[in-house]
N, C-alpha and C positions, 0 to 999 in steps of 0.2 A: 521038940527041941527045947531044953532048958535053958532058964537067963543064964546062966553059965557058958553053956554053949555058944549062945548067942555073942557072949560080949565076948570070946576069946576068937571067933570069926569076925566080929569086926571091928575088934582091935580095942575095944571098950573097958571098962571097968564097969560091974558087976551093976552098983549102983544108978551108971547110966540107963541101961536096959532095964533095970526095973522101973526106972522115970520116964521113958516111952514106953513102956506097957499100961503107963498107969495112965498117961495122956491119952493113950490110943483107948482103952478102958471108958476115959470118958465123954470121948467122940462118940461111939460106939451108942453111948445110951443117949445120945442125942439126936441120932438119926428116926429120924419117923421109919420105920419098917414099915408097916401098915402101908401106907403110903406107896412107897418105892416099890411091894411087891406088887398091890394093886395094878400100877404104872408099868412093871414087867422090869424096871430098871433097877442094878445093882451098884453101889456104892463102889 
């Protein structure tokens, strides 16, 4: 699904959706993987 799509589903402007992708982007690379799969556990 494209940020396009995304922000006309919920109701957003364009710009929002790209500024939770970028936030979620940077959760993302702060999750220890390594870790969590060792552990069998998913985020």
């Amino acid at each position: 699904m494209s940020l396009k799509e995304i922000a006309q589903q919920e109701g957003v402007s364009y710009e929002a959706v790209k500024s939770w992708a970028k936030e979620a982007r940077k959760r993302l690379r702060r999750v220890d993987w390594g870790k969590l799969l060792a552990e069998g556990e998913c985020p």
